[in-house]
C-alpha positions as CSV (number, residue, x, y, z in Angstrom):
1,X,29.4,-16.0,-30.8
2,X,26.0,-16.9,-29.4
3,X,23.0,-14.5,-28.4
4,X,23.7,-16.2,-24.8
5,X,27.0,-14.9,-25.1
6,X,26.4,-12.0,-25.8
7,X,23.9,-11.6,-23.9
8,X,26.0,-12.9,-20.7
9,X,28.8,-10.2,-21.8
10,X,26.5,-7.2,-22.3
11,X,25.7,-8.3,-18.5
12,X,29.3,-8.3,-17.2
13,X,30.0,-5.0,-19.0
14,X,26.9,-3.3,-17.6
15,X,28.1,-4.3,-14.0
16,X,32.1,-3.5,-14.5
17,X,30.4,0.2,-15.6
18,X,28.2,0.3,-12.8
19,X,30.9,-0.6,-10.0
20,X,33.2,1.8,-11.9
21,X,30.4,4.7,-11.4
22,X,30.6,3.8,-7.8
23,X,33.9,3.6,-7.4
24,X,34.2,6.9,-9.1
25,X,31.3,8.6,-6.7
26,X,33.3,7.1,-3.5
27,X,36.9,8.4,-4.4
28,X,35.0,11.8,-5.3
29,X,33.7,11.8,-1.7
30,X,37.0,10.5,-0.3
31,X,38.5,13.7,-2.3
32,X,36.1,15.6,-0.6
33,X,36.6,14.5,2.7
34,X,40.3,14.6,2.7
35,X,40.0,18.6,2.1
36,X,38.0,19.0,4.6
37,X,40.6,17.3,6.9
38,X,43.2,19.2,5.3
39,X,41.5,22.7,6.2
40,X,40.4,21.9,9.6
41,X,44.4,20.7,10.1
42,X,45.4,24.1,8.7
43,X,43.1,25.8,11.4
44,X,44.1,23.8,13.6
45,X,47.6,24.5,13.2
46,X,47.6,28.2,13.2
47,X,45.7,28.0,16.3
48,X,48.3,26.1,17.8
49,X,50.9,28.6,16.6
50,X,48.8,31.2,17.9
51,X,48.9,29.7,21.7
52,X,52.6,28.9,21.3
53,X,52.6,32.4,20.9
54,X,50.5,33.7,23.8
55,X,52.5,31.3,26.2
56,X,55.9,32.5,25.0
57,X,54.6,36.1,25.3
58,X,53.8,35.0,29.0
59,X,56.5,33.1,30.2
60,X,58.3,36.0,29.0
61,X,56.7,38.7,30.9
62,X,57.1,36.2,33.8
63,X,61.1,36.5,33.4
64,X,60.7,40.0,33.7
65,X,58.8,40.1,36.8
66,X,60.8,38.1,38.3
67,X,64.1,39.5,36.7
């Protein structure tokens, strides 16, 4: 194999590592954001249960006033 080869190769390696290191960096933030979604879904959600609560407790005291 030639220096130019070589040379070329060393080049095309370099780059496939560099867009791997990206790549990597990316899905790490990707990671990150998906837990973040997660967490505020999880709030999110217990809040919800929370006013399904409230309006259950209401609607019930209504059917007692007017029972």
């Amino acid at each position: 194999m030639s220096l130019e080869l070589l040379s070329k190769l060393e080049t095309k390696i370099q780059t496939a590592v560099e867009t791997i290191e990206l790549l990597k960096m990316e899905l790490e933030e990707e990671k990150q954001s998906s837990r973040s979604l997660i967490e505020k879904n999880q709030h999110l959600q217990q809040e919800l249960t929370s006013w399904n609560e409230k309006v259950t407790g209401l609607v019930g005291l209504l059917n007692e006033e007017v029972s």
